[in-house]
C-alpha positions in Angstrom: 0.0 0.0 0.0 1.7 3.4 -1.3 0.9 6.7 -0.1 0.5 10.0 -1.1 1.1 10.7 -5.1 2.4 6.5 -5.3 1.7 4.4 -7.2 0.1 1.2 -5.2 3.1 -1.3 -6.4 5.7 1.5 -6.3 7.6 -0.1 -3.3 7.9 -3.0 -5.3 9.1 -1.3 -8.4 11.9 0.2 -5.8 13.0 -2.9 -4.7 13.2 -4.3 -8.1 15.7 -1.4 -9.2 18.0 -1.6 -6.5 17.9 -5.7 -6.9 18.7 -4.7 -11.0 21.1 -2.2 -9.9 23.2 -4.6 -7.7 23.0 -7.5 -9.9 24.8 -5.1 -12.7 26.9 -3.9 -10.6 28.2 -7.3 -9.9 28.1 -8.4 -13.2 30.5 -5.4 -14.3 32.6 -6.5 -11.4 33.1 -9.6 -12.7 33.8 -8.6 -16.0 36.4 -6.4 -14.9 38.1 -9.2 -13.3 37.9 -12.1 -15.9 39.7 -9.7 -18.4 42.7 -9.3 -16.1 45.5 -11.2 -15.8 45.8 -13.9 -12.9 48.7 -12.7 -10.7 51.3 -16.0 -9.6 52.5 -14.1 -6.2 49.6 -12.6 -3.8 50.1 -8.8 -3.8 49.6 -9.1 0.2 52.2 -11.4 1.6 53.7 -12.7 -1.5 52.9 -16.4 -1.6 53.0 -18.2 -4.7 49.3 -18.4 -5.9 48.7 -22.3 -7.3 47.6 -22.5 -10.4 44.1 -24.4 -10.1 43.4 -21.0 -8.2 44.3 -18.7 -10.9 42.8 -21.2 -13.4 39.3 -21.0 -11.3 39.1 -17.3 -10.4 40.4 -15.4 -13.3 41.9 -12.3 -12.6 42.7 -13.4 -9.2 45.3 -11.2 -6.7 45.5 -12.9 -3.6 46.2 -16.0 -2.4 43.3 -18.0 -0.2 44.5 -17.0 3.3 45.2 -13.3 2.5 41.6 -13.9 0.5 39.6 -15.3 3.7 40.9 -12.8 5.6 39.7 -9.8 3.8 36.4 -11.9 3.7 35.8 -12.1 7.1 36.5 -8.7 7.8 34.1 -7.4 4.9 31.0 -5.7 6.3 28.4 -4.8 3.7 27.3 -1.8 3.0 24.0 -0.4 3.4 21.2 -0.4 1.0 20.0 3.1 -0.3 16.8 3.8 1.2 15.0 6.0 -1.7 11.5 5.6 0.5 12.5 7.8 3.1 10.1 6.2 5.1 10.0 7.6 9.5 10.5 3.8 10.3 14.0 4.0 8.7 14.9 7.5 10.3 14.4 5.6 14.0 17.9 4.6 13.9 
């Protein structure tokens, strides 16, 4: 249920931009990466990368330690709010 001037499935179309926007934006990402080069030492400690690595993950520039470290310290970011809603200004 929309208010004001909205449309009733706007919220909906909102969602499905920012799912379309995030899925491209991944998708670019990846393309980015397939067309570079693999590196054979990780840029971060300098470990030979094996090659069943670099074959699997083209593009790739760290070796699986240095890599699960950076994953576990990732924190996503925040989703844009374009709804503005007062339930999402509470925080």
């Amino acid at each position: 249920m929309a208010g004001g001037w909205a449309r009733d499935d706007a919220v909906n179309d909102q969602i499905d931009v920012s799912t379309r926007e995030a899925i491209e934006r991944m998708r670019l990402r990846n393309a980015r990466a397939a067309d570079a080069e693999s590196a054979e030492f990780c840029d971060e400690c300098d470990e030979p990368i094996p090659q069943a690595r670099r074959v699997a993950i083209p593009g790739v520039r760290l070796c699986v330690e240095c890599q699960s470290g950076r994953d576990r310290a990732f924190r996503p970011q925040a989703g844009i709010n374009r709804r503005g809603s007062k339930d999402s200004q509470l925080k």
